[in-house]
C-alpha positions in Angstrom: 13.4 47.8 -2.6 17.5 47.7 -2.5 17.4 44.0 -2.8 15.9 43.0 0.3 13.8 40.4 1.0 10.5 42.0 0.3 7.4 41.1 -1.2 6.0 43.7 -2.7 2.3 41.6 -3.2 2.2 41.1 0.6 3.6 44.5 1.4 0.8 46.0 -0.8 -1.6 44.7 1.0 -0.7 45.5 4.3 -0.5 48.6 3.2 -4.2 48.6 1.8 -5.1 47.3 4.6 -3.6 49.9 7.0 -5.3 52.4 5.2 -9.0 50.2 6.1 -8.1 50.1 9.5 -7.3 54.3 9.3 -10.4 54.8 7.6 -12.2 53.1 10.9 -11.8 55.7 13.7 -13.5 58.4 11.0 -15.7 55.6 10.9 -16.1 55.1 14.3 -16.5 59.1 14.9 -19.8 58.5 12.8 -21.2 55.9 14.8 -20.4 57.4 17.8 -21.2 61.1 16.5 -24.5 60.2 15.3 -25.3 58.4 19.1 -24.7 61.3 21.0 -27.2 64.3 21.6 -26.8 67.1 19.2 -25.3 69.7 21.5 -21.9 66.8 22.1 -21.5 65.5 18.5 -18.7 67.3 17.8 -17.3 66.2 21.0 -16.8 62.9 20.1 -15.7 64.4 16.6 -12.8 66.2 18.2 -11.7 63.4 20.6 -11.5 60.8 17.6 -9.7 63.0 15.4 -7.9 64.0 18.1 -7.1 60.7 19.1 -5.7 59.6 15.3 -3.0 62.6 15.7 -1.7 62.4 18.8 -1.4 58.2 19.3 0.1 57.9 15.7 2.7 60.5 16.7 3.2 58.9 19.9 3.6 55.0 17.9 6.0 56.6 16.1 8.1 58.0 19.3 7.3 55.5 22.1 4.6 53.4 21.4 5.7 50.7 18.9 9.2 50.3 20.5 7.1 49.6 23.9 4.5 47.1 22.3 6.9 45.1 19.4 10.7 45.9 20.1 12.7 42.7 21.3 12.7 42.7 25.3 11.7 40.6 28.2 7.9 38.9 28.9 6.1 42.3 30.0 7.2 45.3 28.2 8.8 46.3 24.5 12.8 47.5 24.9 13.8 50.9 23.9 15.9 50.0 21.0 13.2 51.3 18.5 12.1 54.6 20.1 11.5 57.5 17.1 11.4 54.3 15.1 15.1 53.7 15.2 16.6 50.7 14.0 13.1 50.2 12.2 14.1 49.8 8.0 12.7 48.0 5.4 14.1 44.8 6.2 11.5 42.1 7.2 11.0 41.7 11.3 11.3 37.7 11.2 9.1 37.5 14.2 6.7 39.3 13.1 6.5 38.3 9.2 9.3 37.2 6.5 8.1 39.0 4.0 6.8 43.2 4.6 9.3 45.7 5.8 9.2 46.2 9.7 8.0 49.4 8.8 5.0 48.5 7.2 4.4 46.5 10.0 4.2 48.8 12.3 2.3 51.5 9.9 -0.1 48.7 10.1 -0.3 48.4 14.0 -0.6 52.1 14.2 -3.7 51.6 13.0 -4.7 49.6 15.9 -2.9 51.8 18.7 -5.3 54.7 17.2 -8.7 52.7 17.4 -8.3 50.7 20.8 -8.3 53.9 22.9 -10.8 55.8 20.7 -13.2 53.2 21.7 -13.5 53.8 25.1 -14.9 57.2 24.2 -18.0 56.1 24.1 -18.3 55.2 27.5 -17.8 58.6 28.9 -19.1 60.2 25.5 -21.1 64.0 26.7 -18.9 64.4 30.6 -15.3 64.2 30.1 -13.0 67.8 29.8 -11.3 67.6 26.7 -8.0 68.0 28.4 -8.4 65.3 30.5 -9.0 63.1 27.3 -6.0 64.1 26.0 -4.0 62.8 29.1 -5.9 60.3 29.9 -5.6 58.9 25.7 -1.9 59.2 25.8 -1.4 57.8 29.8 -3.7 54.7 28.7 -1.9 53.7 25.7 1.8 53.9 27.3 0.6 51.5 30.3 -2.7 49.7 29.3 -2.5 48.7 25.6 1.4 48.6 24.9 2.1 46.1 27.3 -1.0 44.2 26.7 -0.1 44.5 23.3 3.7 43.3 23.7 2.2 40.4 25.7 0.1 39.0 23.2 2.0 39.7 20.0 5.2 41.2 20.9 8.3 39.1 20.5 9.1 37.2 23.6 5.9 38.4 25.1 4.3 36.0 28.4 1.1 35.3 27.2 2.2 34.9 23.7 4.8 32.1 24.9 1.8 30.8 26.3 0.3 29.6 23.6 -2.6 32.8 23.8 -3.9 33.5 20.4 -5.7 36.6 19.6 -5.5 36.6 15.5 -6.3 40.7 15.3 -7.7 41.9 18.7 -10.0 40.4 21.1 -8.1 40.7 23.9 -5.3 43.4 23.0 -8.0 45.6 21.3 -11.6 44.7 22.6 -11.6 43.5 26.0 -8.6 46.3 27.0 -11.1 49.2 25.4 -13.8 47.4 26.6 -13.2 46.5 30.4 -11.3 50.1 30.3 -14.9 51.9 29.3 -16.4 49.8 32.0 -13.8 51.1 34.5 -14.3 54.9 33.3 -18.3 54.8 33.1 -18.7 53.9 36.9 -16.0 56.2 38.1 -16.9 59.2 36.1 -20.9 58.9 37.0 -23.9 59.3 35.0 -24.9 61.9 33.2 -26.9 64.7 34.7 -30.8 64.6 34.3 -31.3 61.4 32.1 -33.9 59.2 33.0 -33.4 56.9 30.3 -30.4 56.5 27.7 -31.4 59.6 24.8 -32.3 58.2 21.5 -29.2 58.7 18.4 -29.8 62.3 17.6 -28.9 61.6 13.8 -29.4 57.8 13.1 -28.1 57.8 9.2 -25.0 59.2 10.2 -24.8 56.0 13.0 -25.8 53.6 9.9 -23.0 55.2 7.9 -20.2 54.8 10.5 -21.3 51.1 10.9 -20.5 50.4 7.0 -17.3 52.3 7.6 -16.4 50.3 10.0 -17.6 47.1 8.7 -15.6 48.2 5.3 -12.4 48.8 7.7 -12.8 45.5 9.6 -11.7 43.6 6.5 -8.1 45.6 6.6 -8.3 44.7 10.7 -9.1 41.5 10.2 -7.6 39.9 6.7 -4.8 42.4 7.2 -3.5 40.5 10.1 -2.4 37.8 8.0 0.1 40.0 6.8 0.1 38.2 3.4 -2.0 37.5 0.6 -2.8 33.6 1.4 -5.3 31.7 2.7 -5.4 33.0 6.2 -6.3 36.2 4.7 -9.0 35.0 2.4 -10.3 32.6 5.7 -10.4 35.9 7.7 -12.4 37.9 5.5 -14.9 35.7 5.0 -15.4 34.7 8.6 -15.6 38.3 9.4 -18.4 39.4 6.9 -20.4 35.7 7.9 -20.0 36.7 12.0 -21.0 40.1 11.2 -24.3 39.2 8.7 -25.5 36.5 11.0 -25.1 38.7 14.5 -27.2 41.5 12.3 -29.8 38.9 12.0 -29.7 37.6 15.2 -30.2 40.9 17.1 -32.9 41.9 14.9 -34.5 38.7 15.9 -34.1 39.3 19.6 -35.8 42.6 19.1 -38.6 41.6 17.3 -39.4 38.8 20.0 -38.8 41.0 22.7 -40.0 44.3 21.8 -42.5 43.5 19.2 -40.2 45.3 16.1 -37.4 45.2 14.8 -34.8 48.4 14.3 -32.3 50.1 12.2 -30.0 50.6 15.8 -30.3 47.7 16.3 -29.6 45.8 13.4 -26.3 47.5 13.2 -25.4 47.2 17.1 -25.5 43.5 15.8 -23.3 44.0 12.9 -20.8 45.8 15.2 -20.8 43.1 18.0 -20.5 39.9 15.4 -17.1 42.1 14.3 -16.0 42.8 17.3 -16.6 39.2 18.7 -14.9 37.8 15.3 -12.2 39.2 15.4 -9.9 37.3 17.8 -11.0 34.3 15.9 -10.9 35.5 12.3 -8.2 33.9 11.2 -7.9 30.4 13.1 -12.0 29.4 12.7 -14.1 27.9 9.8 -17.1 29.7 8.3 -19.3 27.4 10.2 -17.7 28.8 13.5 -18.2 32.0 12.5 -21.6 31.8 12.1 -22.3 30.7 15.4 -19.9 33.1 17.0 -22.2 35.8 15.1 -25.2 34.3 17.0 -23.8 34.2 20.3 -22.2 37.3 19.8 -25.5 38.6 19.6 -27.4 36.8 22.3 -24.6 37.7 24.9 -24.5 41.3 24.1 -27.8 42.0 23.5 -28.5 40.8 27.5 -25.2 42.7 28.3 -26.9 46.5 26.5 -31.0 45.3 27.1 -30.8 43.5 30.4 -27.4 43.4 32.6 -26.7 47.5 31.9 -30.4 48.5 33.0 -30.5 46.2 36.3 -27.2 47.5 37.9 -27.8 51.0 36.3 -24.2 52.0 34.9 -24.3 54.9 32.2 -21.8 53.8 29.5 -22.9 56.2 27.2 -22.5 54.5 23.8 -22.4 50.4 24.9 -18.8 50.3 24.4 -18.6 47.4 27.0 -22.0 45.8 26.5 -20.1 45.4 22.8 -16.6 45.4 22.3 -16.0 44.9 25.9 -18.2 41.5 26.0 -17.6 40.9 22.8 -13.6 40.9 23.0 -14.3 38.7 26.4 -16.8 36.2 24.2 -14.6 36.2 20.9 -11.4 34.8 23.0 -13.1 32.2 24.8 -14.5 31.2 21.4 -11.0 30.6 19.8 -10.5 28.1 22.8 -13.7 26.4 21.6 -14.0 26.5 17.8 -10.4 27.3 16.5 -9.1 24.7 14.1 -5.6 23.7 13.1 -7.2 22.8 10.0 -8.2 26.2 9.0 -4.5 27.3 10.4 -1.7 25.2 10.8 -0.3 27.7 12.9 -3.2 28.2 15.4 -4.5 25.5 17.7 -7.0 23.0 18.2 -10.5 23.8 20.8 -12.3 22.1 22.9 -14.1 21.0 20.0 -11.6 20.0 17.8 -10.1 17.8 20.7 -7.8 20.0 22.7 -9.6 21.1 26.1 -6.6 23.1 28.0 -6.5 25.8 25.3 -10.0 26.8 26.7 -8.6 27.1 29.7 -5.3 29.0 28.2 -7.4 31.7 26.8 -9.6 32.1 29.8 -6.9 32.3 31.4 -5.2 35.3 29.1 -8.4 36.9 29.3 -8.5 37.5 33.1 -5.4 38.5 33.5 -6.1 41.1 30.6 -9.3 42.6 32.5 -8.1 42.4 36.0 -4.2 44.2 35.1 -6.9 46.9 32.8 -9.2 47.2 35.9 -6.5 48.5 37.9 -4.4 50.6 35.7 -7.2 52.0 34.7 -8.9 53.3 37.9 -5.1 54.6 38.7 -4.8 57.0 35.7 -8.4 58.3 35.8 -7.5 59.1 39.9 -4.0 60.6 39.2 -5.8 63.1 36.4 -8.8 63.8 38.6 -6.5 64.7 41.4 -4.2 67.2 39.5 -6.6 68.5 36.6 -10.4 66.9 37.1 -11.8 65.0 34.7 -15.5 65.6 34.5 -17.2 68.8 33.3 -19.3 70.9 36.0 -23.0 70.9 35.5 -23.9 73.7 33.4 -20.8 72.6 31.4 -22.9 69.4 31.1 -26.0 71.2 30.3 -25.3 73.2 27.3 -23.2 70.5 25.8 -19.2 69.8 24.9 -19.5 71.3 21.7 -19.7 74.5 23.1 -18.5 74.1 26.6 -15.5 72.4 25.3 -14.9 73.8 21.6 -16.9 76.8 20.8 -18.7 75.3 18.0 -22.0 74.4 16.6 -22.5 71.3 14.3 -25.6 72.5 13.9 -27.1 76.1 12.7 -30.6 75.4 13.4 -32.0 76.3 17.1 -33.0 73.2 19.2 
């Protein structure tokens, strides 16, 4: 590569591992899709594909300047808008040995998925327009300074001492708290008594292994090298992500008399989502109970907490990825180890009580500055465009209301 300073084994993998974390919004468009009633599958098709062209185009212009280019605490400088001044040279800050540009390839990947989540909160009521805005609005002042915070060079939190190892807070708890935001301000859906059963189950099974397949680019990917971080990662991802799947299938069973296939893989999904901040700084032992309580805290979040105050996100995003990004944080204050990763920190159970309080602390500041910025772009789109569908809109489904397609041929 011209003589730089490259190496090509580590770049290869981040590379790899890019295309994981890609094939993840197709995956989550499954496990959405599938969730949905028939009439708004290809809804949540659209706004996921949709989602993958726009925001890469829009890393590529704005976004990764604002989240990783050298500037003050809060925000990115300009210095890398269109991507320039972004070569093949190594970014020192962020690793020594892949280009810049694969680096930020890589963190594409996770611009693209972080607002795609939130989907599933308003998933069957949202004017695809609106989306659009509201997609593109949310990643310029929710996630990329968020994002420059946490990871970005020079960024407040990150001076801190925070340490979110591939997303709890910048990816989870933004998309999650976010989707809590939307749900409540957008309403519930018209004429639902209860939440509608997945209208196609295998196809919700199938986006789970995509996603679990992806989450080993997400996660062992963010060591941006082939070492022992990355090895650590992976296997602390697949552990949190078996032993939530068990765990929820267990609640189920005690609670409900049964275990199910939905639920089973709602576990899967929250161990990987509750992981992740952790991945790479915790032992396997760790992992395993962040898979439990992963499952335990969401499971009262989606069966108990979402029923008693009667909110309608749609698909769980924030009984999941929302309290799972929250839960995963305050679990690298408890369990990470300097032993796993020199370059982490001790927990409160490795000796070291005030990073507890550090990433508690990085956590509410994460949720309250989403809270707000939230609610302000929803209100400034509903004001000038609307954001919600009218009722018979509603009725006959986005697919048609929205698109003018069928995913289906046969009449319901």
């Amino acid at each position: 590569m011209n003589g730089l300073p490259v190496n090509t084994v580590d770049t290869l993998f981040v590379l790899i591992s890019a295309a994981l974390v890609m094939l993840m919004t197709p995956g989550l468009a499954l496990f959405y899709g599938g969730m949905v009633r028939r009439k708004n599958i290809l809804g949540v098709l659209m706004q996921c594909f949709a989602a993958m062209c726009i925001l890469n185009v829009w890393w590529i212009m704005i976004g990764y300047s604002l989240s990783f280019a050298p500037s003050n605490g809060f925000w990115g400088g300009l210095g890398w808008l269109g991507l320039k001044n972004v070569g093949y040279a190594p970014m020192p800050d962020y690793s020594s040995t892949i280009p810049n540009r694969v680096f930020m390839i890589f963190q594409a990947m996770f611009a693209v998925i972080t607002p795609a989540l939130i989907i599933g909160a308003f998933a069957e009521r949202m004017k695809f327009s609106a989306y659009l805005i509201f997609t593109l609005l949310w990643a310029t002042f929710v996630y990329a300074p968020i994002c420059h915070w946490v990871w970005g060079s020079g960024g407040w939190l990150k001076q801190m001492g925070v340490l979110d190892f591939a997303g709890g807070i910048v990816v989870h708890t933004t998309a999650g708290v976010a989707a809590l935001v939307t749900t409540i301000i957008i309403g519930k859906r018209k004429n639902l008594n209860h939440s509608p059963a997945p209208h196609n189950l295998p196809l919700v099974v199938l986006g789970t292994g995509l996603l679990w397949f992806g989450w080993f680019g997400f996660n062992a990917g963010s060591a941006l090298g082939v070492n022992e971080i990355a090895v650590n990662a992976f296997i602390t991802t697949n552990t949190a992500a078996a032993t939530a799947g068990i765990t929820w299938s267990l609640l189920e069973w005690i609670r409900n008399g049964r275990p199910t296939v939905f639920g089973i893989i709602t576990g899967c999904v929250a161990g990987l989502a509750t992981v992740t901040p952790g991945a790479g700084y915790v032992g396997i032992g760790s992992a395993m109970l962040i898979g439990i309580l992963a499952s335990i805290l969401c499971f009262i979040a989606v069966a108990v907490v979402k029923p008693k105050y009667g909110y309608d996100d749609s698909l769980d995003v924030f009984g999941v990825h929302g309290v799972g990004g929250i839960l995963g944080t305050i679990c690298v204050g408890l369990f990470a180890s300097k032993a796993v990763n020199p370059q982490g920190a001790d927990g409160l159970f490795f000796g070291n009580p005030h990073f507890l309080l550090t990433q508690a602390t990085a956590v509410l500041i994460a949720a309250l500055y989403t809270v707000i910025v939230t609610f302000l772009i929803y209100k400034f789109i509903d004001i000038f465009l609307g954001v919600r569908i009218n009722e018979q809109e509603e009725s006959i489904g986005v697919d048609l209301s929205q698109h003018r397609e069928h995913a289906y041929t046969i009449l319901e």
